[in-house]
Z-matrix of the N, CA and C atoms (Angstrom, degrees):
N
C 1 1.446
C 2 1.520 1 109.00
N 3 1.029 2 108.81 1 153.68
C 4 1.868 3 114.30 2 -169.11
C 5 1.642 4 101.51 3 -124.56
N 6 1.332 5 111.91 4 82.95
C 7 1.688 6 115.27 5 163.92
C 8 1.630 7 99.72 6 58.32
N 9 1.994 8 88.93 7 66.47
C 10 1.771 9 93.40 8 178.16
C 11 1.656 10 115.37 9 -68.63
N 12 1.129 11 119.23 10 156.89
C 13 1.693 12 99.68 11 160.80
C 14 1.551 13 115.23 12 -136.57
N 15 1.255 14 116.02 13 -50.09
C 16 1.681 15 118.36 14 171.55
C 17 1.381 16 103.90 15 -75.18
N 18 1.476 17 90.65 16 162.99
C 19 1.728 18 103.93 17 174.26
C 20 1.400 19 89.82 18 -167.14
N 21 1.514 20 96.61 19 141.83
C 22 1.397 21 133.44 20 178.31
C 23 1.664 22 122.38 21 -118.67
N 24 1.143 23 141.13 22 143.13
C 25 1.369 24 148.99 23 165.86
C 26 1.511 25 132.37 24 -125.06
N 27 1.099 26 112.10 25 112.88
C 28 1.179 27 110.01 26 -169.38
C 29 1.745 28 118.59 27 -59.58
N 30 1.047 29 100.77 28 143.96
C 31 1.485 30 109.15 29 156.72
C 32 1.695 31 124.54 30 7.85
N 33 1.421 32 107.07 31 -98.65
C 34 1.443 33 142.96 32 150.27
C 35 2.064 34 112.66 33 -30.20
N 36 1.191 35 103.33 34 -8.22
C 37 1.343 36 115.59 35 177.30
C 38 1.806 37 98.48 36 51.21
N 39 1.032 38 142.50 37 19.07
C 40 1.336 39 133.18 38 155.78
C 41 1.763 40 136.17 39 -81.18
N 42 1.317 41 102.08 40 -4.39
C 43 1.574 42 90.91 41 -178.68
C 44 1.423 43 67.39 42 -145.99
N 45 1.599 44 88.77 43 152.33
C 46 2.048 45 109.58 44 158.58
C 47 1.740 46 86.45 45 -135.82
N 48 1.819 47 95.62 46 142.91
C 49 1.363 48 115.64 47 177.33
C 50 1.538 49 112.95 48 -115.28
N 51 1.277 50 116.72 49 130.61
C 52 1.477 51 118.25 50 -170.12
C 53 1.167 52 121.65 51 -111.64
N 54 1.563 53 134.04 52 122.36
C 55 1.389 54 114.75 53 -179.00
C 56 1.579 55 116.64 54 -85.60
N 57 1.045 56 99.23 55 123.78
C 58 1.676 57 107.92 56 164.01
C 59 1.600 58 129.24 57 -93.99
N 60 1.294 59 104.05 58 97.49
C 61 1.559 60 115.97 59 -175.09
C 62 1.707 61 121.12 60 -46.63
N 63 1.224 62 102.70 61 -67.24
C 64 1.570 63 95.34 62 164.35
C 65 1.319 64 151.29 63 -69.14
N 66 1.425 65 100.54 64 3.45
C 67 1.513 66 141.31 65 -174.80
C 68 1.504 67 104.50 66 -99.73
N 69 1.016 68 133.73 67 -14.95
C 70 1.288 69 142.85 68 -161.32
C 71 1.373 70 111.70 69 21.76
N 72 1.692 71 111.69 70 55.54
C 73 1.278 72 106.88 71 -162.45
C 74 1.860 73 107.19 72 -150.87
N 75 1.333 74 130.48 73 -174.65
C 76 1.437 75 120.77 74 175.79
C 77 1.715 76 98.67 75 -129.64
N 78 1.008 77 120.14 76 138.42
C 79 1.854 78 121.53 77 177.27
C 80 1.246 79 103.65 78 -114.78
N 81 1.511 80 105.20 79 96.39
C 82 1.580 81 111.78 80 159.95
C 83 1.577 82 108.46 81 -50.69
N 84 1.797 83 110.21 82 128.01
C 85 1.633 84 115.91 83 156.49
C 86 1.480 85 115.09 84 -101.83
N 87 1.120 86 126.59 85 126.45
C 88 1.345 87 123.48 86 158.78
C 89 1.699 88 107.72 87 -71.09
N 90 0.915 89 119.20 88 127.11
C 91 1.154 90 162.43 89 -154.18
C 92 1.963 91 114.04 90 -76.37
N 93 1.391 92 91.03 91 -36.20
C 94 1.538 93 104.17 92 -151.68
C 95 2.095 94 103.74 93 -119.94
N 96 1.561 95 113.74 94 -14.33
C 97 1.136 96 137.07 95 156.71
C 98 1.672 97 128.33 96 -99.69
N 99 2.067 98 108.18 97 -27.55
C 100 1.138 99 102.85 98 -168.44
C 101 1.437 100 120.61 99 90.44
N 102 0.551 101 108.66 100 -10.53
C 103 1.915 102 132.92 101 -173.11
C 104 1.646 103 116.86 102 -62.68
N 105 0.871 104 122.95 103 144.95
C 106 1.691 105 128.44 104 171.75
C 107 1.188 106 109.19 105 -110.36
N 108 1.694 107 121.88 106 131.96
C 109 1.070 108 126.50 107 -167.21
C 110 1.775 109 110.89 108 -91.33
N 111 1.296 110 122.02 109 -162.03
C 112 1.281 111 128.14 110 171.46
C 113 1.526 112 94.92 111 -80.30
N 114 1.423 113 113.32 112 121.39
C 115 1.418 114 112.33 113 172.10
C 116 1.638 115 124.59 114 -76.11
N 117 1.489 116 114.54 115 119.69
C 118 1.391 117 140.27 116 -176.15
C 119 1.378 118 118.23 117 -36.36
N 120 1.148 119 161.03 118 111.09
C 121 1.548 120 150.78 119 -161.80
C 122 1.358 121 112.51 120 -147.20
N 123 1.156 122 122.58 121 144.95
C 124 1.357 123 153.33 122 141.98
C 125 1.379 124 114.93 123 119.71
N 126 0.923 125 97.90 124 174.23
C 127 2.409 126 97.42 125 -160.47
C 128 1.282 127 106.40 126 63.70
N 129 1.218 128 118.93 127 3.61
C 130 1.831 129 98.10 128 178.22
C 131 1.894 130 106.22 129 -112.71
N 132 1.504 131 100.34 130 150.75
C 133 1.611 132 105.25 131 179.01
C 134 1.624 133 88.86 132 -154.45
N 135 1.798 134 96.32 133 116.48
C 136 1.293 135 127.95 134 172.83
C 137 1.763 136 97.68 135 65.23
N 138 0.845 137 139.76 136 47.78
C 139 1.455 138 125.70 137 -179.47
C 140 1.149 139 107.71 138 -53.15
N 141 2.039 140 113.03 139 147.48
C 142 1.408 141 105.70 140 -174.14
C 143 1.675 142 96.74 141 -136.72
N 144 1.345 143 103.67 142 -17.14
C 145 1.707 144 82.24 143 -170.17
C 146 1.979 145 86.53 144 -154.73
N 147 1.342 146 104.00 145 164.09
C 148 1.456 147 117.13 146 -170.20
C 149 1.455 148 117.70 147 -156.78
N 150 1.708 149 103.53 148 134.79
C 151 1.486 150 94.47 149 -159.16
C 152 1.675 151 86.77 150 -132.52
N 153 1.629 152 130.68 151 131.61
C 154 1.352 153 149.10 152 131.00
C 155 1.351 154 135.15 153 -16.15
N 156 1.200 155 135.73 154 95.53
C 157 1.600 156 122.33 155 173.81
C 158 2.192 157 114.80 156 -69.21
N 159 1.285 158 86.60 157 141.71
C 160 1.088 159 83.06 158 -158.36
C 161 1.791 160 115.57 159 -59.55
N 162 1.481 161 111.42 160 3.21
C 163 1.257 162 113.72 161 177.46
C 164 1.573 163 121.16 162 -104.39
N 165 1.674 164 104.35 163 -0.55
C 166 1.232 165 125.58 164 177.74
C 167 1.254 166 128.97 165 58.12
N 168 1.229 167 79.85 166 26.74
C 169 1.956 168 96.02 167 163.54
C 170 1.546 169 113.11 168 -86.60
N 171 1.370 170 126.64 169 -55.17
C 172 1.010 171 122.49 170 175.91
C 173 1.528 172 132.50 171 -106.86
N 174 1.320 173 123.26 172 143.38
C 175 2.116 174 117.13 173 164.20
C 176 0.842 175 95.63 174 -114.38
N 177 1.542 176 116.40 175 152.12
C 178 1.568 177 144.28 176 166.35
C 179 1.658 178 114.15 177 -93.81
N 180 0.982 179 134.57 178 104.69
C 181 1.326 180 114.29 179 178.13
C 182 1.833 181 117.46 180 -109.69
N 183 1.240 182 98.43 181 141.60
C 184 1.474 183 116.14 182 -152.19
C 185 2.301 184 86.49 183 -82.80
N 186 1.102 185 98.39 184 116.27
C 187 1.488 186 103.85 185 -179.24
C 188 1.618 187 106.74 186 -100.95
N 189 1.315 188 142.01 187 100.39
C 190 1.363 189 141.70 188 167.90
C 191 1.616 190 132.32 189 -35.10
N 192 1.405 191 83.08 190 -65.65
C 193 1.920 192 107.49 191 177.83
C 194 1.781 193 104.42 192 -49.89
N 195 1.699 194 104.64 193 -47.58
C 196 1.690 195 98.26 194 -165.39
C 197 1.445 196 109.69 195 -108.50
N 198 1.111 197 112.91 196 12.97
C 199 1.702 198 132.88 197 -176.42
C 200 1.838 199 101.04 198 30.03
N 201 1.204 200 94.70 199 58.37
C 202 1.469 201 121.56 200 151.45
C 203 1.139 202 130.21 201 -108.97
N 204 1.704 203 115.17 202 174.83
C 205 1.544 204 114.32 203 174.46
C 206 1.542 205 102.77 204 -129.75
N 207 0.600 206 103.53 205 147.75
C 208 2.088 207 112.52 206 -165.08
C 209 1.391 208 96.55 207 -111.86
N 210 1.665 209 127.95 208 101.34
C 211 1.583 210 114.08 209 155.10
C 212 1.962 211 117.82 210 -76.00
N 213 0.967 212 118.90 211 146.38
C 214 1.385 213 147.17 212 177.68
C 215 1.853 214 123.49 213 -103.74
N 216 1.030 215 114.79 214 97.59
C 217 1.594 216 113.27 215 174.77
C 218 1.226 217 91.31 216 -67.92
N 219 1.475 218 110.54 217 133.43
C 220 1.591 219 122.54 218 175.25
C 221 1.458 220 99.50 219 -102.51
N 222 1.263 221 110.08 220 -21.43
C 223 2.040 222 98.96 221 167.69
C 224 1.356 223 108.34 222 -81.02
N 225 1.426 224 136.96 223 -17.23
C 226 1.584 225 111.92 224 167.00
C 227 1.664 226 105.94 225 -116.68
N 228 1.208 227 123.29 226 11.57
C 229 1.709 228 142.14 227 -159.34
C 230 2.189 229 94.14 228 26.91
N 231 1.067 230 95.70 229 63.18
C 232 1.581 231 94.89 230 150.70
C 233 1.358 232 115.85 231 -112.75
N 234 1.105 233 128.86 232 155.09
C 235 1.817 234 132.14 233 138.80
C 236 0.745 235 150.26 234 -38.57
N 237 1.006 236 163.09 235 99.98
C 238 1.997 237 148.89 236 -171.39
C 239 1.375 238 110.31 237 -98.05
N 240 0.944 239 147.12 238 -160.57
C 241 1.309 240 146.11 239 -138.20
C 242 1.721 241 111.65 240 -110.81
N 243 0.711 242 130.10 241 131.43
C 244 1.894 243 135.62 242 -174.57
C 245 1.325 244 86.82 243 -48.88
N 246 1.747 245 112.55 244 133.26
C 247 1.495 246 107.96 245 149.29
C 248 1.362 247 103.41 246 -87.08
N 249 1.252 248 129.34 247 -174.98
C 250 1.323 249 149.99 248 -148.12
C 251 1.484 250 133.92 249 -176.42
N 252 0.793 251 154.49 250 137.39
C 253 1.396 252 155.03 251 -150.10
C 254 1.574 253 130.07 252 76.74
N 255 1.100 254 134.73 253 121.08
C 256 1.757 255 133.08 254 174.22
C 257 1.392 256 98.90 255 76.81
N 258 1.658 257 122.64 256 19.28
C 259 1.550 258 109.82 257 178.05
C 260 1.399 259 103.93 258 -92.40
C-alpha cells in the first residue's frame, strides 16, 4: 500500500478496503487471512476516503486531486468512471 488513509468494511465484516493516496488506487484486505488483495485502479487521483453500500455491491471513493467520487463494483473490484461536478 502507498500512504493508505481511508478504510472501509463491508457489511458481512469480510473484506476491509483501503485507500491509497499515492497509489491512486484502493487495496482490498481479506479480512479473515489478513491478506492484501490485487490493488483496484483507475479513475482515482489522490484517493482519500471510501464509503460501502450497505448491500455491498458498491464503494464510492472520495478522490482529492480531481474532486471526484470513484464508484467500485465490489463483485468484480473494478472502477467505473470519476463522477464529477458539485463534489
Amino acid at each position: 500500500m502507498d500512504d493508505p488513509g481511508g478504510i472501509a468494511i463491508t457489511p458481512n465484516g469480510q473484506t476491509a478496503y483501503v485507500t491509497n493516496a499515492n497509489g491512486n488506487s484502493v487495496t482490498p484486505i481479506n479480512l479473515a487471512t489478513n491478506t492484501a488483495g490485487t490493488a483496484i485502479t483507475g479513475g482515482m487521483s489522490d484517493p482519500y476516503a471510501i464509503a460501502i453500500t450497505p448491500n455491498s455491491q458498491s464503494a464510492y471513493v472520495i478522490n482529492v486531486s480531481g474532486s471526484s467520487v470513484t464508484p467500485i463494483n465490489l463483485a468484480t473490484n473494478t472502477a467505473g468512471t470519476a463522477i464529477t461536478g458539485g463534489v
